[in-house]
C-alpha positions as CSV (number, residue, x, y, z in Angstrom):
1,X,-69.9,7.0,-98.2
2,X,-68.0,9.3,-95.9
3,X,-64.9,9.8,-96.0
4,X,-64.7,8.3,-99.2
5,X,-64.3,10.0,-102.5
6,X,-64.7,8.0,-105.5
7,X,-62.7,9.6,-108.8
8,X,-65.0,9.2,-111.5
9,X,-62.7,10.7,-113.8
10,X,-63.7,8.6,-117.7
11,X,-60.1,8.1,-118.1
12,X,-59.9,6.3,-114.4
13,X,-62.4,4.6,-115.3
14,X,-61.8,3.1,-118.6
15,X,-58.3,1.8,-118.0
16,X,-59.7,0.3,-114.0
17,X,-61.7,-1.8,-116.9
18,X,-59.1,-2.5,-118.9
19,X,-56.8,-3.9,-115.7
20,X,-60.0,-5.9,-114.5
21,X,-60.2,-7.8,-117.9
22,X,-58.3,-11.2,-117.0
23,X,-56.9,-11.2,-120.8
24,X,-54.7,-7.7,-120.0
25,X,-51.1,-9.4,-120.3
26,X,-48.8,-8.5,-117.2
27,X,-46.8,-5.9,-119.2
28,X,-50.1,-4.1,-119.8
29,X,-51.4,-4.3,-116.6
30,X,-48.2,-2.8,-114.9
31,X,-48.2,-0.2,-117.5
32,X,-51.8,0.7,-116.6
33,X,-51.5,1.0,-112.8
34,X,-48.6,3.8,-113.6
35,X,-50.7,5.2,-115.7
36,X,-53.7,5.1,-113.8
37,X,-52.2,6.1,-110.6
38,X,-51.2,9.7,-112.0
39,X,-54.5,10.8,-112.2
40,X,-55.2,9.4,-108.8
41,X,-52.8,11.2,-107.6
42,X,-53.7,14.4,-109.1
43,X,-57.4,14.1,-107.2
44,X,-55.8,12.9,-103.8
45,X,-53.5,16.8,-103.8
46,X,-56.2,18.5,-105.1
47,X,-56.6,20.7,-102.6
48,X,-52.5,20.9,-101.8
49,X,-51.6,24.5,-99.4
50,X,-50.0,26.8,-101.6
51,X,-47.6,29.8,-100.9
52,X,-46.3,32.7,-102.9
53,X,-42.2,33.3,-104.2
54,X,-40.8,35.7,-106.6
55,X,-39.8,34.3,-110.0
56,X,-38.1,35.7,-113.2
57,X,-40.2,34.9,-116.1
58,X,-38.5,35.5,-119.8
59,X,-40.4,38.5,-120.1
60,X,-41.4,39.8,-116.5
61,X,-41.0,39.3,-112.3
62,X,-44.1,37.9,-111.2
63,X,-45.0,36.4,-107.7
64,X,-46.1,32.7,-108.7
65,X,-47.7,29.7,-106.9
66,X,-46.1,27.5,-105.3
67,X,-46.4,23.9,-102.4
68,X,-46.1,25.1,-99.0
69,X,-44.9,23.4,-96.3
70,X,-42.5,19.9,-96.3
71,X,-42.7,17.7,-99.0
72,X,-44.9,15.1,-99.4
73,X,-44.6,11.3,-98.1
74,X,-45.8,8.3,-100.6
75,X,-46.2,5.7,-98.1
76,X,-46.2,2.4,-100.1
77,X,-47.8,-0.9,-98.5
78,X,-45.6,-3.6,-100.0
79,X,-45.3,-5.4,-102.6
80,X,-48.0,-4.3,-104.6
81,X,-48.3,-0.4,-103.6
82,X,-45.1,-0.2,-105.4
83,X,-47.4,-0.1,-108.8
84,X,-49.2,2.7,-107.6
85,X,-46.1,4.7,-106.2
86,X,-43.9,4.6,-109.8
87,X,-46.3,6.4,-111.1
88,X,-47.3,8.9,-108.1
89,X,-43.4,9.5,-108.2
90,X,-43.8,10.5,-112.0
91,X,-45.8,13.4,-111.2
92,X,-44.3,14.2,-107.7
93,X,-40.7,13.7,-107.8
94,X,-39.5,15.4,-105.1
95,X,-42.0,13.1,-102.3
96,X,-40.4,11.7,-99.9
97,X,-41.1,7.5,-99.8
98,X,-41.8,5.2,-96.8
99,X,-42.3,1.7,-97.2
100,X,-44.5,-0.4,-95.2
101,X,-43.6,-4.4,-95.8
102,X,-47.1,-6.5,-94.8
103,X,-48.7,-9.9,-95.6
104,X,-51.7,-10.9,-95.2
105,X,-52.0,-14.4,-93.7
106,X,-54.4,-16.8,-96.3
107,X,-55.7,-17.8,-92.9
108,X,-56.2,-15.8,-90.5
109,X,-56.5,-13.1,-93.3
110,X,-54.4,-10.8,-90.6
111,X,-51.5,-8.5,-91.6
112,X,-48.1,-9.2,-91.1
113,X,-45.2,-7.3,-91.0
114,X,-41.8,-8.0,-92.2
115,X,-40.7,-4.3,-92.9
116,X,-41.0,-0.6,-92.0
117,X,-38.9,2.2,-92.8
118,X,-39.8,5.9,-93.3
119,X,-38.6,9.4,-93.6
120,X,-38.1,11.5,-89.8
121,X,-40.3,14.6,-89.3
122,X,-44.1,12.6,-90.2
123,X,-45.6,14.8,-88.1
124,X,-45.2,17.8,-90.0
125,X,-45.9,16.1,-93.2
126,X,-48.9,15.0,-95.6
127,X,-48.6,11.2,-96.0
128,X,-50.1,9.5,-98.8
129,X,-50.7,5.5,-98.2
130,X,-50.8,4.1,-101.5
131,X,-52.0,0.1,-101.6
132,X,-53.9,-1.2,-105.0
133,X,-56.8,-2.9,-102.9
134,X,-58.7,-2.3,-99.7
135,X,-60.3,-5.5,-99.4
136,X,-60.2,-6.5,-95.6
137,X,-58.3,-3.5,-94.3
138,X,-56.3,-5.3,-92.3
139,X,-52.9,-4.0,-94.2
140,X,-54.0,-0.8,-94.4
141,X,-55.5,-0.3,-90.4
142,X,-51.6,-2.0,-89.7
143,X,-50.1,0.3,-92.1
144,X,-52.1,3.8,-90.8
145,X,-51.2,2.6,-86.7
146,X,-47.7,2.0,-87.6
147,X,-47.3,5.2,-88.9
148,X,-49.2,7.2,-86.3
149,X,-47.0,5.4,-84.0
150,X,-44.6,7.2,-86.0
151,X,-46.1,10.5,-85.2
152,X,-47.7,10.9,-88.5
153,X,-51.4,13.2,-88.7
154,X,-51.9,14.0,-91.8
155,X,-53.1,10.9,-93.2
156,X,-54.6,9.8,-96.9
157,X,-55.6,6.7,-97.9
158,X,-55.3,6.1,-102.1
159,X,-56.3,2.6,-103.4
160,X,-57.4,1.3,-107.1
161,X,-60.4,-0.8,-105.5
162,X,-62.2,-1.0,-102.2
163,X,-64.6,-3.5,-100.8
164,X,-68.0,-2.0,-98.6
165,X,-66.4,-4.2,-95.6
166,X,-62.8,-2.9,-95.9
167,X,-64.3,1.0,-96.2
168,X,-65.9,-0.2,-92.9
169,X,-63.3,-1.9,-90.8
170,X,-60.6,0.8,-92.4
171,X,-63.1,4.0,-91.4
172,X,-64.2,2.6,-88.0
173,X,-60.3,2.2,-87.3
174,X,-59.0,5.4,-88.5
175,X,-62.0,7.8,-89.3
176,X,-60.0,10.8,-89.1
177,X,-58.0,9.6,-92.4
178,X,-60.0,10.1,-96.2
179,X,-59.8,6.8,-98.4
180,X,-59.5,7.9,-102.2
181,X,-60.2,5.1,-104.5
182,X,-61.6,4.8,-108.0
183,X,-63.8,1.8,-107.5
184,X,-66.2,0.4,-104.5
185,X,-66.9,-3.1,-105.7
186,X,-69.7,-5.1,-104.6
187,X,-68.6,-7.4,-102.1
188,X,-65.4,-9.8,-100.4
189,X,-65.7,-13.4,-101.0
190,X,-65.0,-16.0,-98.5
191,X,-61.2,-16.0,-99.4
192,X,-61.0,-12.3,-98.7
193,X,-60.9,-10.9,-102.4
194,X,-62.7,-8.4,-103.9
195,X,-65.8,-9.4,-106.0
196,X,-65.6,-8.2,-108.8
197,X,-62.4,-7.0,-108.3
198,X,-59.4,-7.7,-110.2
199,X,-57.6,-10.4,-109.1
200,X,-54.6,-10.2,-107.0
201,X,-52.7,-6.7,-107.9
202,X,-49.1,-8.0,-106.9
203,X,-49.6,-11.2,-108.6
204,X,-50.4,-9.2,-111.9
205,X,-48.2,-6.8,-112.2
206,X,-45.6,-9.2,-111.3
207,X,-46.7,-12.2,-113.3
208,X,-46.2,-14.6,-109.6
209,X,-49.0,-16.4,-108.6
């Protein structure tokens, strides 16, 4: 699909099946989703700018690579983004973090939102939006407005799973913002979950139902 890149990476892949599998415990599952979301993050920078500075090796001066620009915002869509962050914090630990507190309502299946609070200066910096699932979209069109309201440009959009109706809503929405993900299921149901999916993300790495 465009827009979409789909990380195929065997090592992606076999632990996505591992957190499917309704038998992983709660510990395993959590451990997984930090595990999983390094090398998600590693495809969504891929293509990172990069500058030049002067270092001091042991043996030599050499002019070596290194990030241009500000740092990097993790924008986590709460509660169960947090999962992916820990790990996206791992292997970037000087991102900045903005946190984006929505529900969806088992209704209306809308987003709600309870909480927002991010670093100043979005505008001059890459976000990433981290949230497990993109199932509706609903969350993640909220979270993407709220922080273009913000002043936010540079968008990405990194998820475990998406949905053919989420990628939809979420593209005709905000089409000028990639959606990395390492899984586009089948289908929703009629509850709004994706089929097959994995259950519900926060509920399993929290052990809540």
């Amino acid at each position: 699909m465009q827009g979409v890149t789909v990380v195929d990476h065997p090592l992606v892949q076999h632990k996505l099946t591992i957190m499917r599998d309704k038998e992983t415990s709660t510990a395993g599952f959590r451990r997984l989703l930090r595990e999983i979301s390094l090398l998600l993050c590693y495809e969504v920078t891929r293509d990172l700018e990069l500058t030049t500075r002067i270092i001091e090796t042991p043996l030599t001066t050499m002019e070596a690579p290194t990030l241009e620009g500000k740092k990097l915002v993790f924008a986590s869509v709460l509660r169960a983004g947090n999962g992916l962050l820990d790990g996206m914090l791992d292997l970037v630990p000087a991102a900045r973090v903005a946190h984006i507190g929505l529900y969806r309502d088992h209704e209306t299946l809308q987003a709600v939102e309870y909480f927002f609070k991010a670093p100043s200066d979005l505008e001059n910096r890459l976000v990433i939006v981290v949230d497990p699932m993109l199932a509706t979209a609903n969350s993640a069109v909220a979270a993407v407005d709220k922080l273009k309201a913000r002043g936010a440009g540079n968008i990405r959009f990194l998820c475990l799973l998406a949905a053919p109706e989420g990628i939809q809503h979420f593209r005709e929405a905000h089409p000028d913002v990639p959606i990395f993900t390492a899984s586009i299921d089948e289908r929703l149901n009629e509850q709004g979950y994706i089929v097959p999916g994995l259950g519900d993300a926060g509920d399993r790495m929290y052990g809540t139902k």
